[in-house]
Each structure stands twice: as C-alpha cells, then as structure tokens.
VMD Tcl script that builds the backbone (N, CA, C; Angstrom):
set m [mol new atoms 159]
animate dup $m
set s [atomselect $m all]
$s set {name element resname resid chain x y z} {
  {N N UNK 1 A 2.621 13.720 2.642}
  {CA C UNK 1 A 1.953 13.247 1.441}
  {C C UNK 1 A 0.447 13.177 1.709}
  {N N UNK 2 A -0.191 13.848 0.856}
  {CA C UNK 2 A -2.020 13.451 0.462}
  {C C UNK 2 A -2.034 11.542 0.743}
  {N N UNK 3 A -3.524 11.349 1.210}
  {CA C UNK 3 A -3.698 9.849 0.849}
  {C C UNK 3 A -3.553 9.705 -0.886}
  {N N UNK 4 A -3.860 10.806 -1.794}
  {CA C UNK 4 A -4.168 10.352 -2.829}
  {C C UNK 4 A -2.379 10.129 -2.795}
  {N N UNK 5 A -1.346 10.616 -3.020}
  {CA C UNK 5 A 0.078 10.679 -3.298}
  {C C UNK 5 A 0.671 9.046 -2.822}
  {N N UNK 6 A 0.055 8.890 -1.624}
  {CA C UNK 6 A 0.435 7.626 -1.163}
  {C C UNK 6 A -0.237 6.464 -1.706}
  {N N UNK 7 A -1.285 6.432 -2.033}
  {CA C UNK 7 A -1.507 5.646 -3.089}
  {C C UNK 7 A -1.362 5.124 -4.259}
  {N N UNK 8 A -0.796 6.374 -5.630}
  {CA C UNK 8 A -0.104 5.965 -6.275}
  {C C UNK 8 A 0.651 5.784 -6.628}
  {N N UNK 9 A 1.903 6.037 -5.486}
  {CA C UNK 9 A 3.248 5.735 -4.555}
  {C C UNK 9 A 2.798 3.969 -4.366}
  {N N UNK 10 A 1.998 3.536 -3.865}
  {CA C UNK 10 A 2.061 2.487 -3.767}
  {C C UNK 10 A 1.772 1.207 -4.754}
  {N N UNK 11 A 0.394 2.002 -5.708}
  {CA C UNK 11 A 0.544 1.514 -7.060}
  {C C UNK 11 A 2.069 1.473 -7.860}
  {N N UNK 12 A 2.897 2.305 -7.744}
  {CA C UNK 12 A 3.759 2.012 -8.278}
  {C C UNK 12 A 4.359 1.321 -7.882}
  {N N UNK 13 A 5.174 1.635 -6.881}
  {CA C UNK 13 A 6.202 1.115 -6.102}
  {C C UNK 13 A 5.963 -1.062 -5.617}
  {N N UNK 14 A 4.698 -1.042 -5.107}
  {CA C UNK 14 A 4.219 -2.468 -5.258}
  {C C UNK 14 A 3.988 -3.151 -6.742}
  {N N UNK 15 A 4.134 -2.520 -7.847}
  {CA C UNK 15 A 3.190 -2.784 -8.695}
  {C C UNK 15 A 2.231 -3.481 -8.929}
  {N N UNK 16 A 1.042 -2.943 -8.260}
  {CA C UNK 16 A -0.137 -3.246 -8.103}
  {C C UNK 16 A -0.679 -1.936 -8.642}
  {N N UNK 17 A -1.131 -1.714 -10.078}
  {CA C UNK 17 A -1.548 -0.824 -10.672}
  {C C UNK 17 A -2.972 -0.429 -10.952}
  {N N UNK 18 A -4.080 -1.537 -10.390}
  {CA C UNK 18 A -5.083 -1.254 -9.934}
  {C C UNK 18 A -5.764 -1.337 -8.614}
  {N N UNK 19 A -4.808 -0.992 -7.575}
  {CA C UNK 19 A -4.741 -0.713 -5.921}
  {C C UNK 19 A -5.696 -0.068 -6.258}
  {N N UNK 20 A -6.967 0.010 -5.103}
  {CA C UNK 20 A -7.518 1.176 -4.863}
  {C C UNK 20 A -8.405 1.299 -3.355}
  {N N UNK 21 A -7.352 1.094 -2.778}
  {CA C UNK 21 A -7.499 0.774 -1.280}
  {C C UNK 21 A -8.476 1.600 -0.545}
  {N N UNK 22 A -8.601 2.083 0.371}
  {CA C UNK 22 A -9.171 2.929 1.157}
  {C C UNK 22 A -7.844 3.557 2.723}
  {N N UNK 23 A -7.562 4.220 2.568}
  {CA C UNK 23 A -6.534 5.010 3.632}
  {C C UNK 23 A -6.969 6.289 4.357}
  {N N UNK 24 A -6.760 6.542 5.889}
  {CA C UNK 24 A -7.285 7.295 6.584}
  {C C UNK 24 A -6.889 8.794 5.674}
  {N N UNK 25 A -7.358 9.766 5.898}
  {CA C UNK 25 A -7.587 11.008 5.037}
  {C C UNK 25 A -6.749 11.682 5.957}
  {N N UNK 26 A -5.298 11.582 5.821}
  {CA C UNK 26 A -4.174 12.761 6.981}
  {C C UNK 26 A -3.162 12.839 5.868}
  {N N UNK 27 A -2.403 13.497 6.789}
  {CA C UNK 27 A -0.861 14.081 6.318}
  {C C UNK 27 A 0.218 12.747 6.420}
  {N N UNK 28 A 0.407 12.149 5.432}
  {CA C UNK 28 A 1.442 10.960 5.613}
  {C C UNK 28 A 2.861 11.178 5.469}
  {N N UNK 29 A 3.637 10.953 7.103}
  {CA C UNK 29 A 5.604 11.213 6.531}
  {C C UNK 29 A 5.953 10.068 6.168}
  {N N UNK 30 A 7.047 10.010 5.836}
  {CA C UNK 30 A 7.863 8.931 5.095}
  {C C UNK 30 A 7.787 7.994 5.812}
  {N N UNK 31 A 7.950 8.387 7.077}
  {CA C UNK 31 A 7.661 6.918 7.963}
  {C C UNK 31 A 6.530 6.316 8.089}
  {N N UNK 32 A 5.512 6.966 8.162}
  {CA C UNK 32 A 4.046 6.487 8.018}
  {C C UNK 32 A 3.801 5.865 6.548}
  {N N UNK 33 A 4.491 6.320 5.713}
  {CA C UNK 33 A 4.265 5.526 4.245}
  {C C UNK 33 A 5.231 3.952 3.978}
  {N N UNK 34 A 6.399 4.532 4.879}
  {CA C UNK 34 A 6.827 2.753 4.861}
  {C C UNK 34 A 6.236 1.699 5.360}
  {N N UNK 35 A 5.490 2.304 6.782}
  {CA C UNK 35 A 4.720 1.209 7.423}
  {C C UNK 35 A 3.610 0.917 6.985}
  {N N UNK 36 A 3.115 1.883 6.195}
  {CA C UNK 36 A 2.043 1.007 5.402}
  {C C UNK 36 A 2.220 0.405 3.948}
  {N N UNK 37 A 3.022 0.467 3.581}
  {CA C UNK 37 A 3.823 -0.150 2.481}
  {C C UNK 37 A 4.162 -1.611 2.973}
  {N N UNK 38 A 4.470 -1.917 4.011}
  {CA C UNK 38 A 5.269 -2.808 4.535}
  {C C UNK 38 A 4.104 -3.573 5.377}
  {N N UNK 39 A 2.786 -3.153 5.661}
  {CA C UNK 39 A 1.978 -3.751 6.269}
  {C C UNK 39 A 1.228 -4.489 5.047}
  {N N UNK 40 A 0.995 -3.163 3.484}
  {CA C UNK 40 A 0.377 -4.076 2.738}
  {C C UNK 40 A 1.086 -5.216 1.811}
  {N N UNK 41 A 2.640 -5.005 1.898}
  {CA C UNK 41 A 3.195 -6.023 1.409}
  {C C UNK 41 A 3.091 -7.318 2.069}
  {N N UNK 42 A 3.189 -7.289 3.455}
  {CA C UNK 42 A 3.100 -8.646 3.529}
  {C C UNK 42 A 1.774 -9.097 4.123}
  {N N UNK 43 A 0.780 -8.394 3.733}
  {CA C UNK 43 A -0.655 -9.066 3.785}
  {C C UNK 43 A -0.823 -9.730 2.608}
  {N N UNK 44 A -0.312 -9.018 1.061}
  {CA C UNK 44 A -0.546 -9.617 -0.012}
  {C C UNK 44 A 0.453 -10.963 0.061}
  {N N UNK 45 A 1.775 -10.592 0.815}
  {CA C UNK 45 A 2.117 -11.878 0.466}
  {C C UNK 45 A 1.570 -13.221 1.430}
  {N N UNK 46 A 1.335 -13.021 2.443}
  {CA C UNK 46 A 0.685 -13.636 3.191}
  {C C UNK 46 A -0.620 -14.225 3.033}
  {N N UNK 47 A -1.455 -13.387 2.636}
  {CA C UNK 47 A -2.643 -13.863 2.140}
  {C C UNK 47 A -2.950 -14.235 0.862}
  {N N UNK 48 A -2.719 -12.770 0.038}
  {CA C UNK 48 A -3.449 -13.554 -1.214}
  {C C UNK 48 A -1.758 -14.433 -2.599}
  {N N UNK 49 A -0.867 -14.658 -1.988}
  {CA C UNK 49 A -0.136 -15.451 -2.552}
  {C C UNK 49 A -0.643 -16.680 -2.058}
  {N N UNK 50 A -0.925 -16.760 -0.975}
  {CA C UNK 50 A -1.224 -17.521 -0.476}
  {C C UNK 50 A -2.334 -18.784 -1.423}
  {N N UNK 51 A -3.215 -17.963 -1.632}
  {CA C UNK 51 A -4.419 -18.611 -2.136}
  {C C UNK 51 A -3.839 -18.686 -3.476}
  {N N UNK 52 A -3.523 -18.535 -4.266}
  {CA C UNK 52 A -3.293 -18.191 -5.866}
  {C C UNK 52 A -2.328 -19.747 -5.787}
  {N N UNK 53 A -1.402 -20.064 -5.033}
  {CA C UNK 53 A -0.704 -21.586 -4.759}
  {C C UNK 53 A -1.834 -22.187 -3.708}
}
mol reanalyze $m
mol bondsrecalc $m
mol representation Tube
mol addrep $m
C-alpha cells in the first residue's frame, strides 16, 4: 500500500475522518499497516481519551 492508501484505510477504518497524519513515504504490507493501526489506536486511546475525561 501507498502512504496515501494507508491513510485513508485508517481514516476509515478508525473513524477518524479528518486524520491527516504524517507517515514514512514506503511500500506498506498488511503487517506494517496493522502495527500502525494498532500503535495509533492506542495512543488516541491513551492519550487523547484521556484528556477529553
């Protein structure tokens, strides 16, 4: 996957529909897209749920 593909892979999939992150510019496999799926899920939940309670 393009960074652009993985991004709005992640806009969707998180629904976070105005993501607009910054991601290294490579070739992403499926495995590289879970782990960053899974790194930014629980930063958001970690952090900014955090603050919002």
């Amino acid at each position: 996957m393009t960074p652009e593909e993985v991004l709005e892979r992640l806009k969707e999939e998180l629904e976070i529909p105005l993501f607009n992150g910054k991601i290294e510019e490579k070739t992403y496999s499926e495995e590289d897209y879970q782990k960053l799926k899974k790194e930014l899920s629980d930063y958001f939940d970690n952090y900014v749920r955090n603050v919002e309670n």
